[in-house]
C-alpha positions as CSV (number, residue, x, y, z in Angstrom):
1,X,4.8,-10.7,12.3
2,X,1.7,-11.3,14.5
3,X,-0.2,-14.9,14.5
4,X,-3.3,-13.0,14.6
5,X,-5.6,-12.9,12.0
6,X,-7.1,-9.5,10.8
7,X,-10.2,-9.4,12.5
8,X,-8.0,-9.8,15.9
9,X,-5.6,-7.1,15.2
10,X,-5.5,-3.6,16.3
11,X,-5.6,-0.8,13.7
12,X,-1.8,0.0,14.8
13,X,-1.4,-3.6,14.5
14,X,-2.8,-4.0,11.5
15,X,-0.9,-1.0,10.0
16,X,2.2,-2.3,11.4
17,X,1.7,-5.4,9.4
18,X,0.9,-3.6,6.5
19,X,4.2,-2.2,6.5
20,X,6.3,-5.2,7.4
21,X,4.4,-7.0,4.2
22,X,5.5,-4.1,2.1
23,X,9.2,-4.4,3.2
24,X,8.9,-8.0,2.3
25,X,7.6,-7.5,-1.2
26,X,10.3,-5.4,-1.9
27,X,12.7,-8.2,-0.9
28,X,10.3,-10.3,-3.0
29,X,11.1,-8.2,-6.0
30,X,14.6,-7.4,-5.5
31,X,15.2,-11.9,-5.4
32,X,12.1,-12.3,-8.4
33,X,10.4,-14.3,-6.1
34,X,6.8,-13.6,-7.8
35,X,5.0,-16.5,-5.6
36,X,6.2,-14.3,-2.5
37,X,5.6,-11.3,-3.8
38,X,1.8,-12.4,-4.8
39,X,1.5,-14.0,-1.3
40,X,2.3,-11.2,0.2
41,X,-0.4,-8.9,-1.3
42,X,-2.6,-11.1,-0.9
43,X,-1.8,-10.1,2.7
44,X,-1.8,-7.0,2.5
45,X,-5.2,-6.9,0.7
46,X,-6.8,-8.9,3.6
47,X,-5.1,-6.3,6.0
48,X,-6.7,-3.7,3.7
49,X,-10.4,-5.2,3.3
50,X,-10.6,-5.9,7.1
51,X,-9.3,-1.7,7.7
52,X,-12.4,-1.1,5.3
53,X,-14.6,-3.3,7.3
54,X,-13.8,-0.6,10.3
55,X,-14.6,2.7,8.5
56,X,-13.3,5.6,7.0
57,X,-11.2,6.4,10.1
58,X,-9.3,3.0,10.2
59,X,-8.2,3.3,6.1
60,X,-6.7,6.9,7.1
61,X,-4.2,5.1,9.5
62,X,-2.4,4.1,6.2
63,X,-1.5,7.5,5.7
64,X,0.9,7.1,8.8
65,X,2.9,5.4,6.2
66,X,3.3,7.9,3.4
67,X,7.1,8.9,4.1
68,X,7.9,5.5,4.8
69,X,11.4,4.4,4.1
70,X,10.5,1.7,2.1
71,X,9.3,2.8,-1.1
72,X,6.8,-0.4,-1.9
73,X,5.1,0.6,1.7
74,X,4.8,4.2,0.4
75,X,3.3,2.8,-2.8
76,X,0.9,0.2,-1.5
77,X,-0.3,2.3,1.3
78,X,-1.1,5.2,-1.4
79,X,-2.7,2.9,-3.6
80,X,-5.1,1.9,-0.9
81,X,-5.8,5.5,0.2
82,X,-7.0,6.8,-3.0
83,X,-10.8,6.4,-2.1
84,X,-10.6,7.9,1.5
85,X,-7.6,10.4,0.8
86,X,-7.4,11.0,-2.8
87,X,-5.6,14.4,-2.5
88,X,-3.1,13.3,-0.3
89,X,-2.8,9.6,-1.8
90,X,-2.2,11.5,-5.2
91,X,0.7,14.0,-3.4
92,X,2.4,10.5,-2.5
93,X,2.2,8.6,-5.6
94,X,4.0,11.8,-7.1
95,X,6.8,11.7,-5.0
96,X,7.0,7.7,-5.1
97,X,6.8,8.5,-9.0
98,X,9.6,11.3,-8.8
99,X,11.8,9.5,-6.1
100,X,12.9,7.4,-9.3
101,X,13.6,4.3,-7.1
102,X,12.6,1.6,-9.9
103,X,10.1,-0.4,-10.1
104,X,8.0,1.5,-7.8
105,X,8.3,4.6,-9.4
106,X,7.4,3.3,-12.5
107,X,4.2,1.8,-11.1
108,X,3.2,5.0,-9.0
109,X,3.6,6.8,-12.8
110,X,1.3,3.7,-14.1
111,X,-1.5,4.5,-11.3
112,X,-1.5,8.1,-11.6
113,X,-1.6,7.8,-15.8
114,X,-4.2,5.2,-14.9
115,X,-6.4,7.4,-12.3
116,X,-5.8,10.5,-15.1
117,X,-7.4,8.3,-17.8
118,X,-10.3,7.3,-15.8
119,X,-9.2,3.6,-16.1
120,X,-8.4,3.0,-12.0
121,X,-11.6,3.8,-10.0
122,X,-10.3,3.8,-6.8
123,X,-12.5,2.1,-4.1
């Protein structure tokens, strides 16, 4: 992982760290290492806010990572796509949610139930 901070990354950069986070929550999950796993979103939303900060076209390099290997990258980078790509973020939660690699199928089931309910506005 880079010692940059956000703000000094490249959008492939920061995309690239994006996923590396998401590998490492999975590890997080797999041990029940819930500090880890909480650190490391905390990442990953400071990867996501400073995307935002750069427009539209920077969030739609998350979509890069729908297909990923990984199944907690796929989830987190469709989560955080909803607002600029909902379509296509929807399409990915779906096959996260039909993959049925637990526990990340369970939550992409969660967040489209969620979205379908009007409880998760997306933003």
């Amino acid at each position: 992982m880079s010692d940059l901070s956000p703000p000094d990354m490249t959008i492939k950069e920061l995309v690239d760290h994006f996923a590396e986070n998401g590998v490492a929550q999975d590890q997080a999950l797999l041990y029940d290492e819930i500090e880890e796993f909480t650190r490391l979103y905390w990442q990953m939303d400071a990867i996501n806010e400073e995307l935002k900060s750069r427009g539209e076209e920077a969030r739609l390099a998350l979509l890069k990572l729908y297909g990923h290997p990984n199944m907690q990258v796929r989830l987190a980078a469709a989560v955080r796509t909803l607002a600029v790509a909902p379509v296509a973020a929807r399409h990915e939660l779906e096959a996260v949610k039909n993959s049925r690699h637990y526990p990340q199928a369970g939550d992409a089931a969660s967040t489209l139930g969620s979205l379908a309910e009007g409880r998760f506005k997306p933003i």
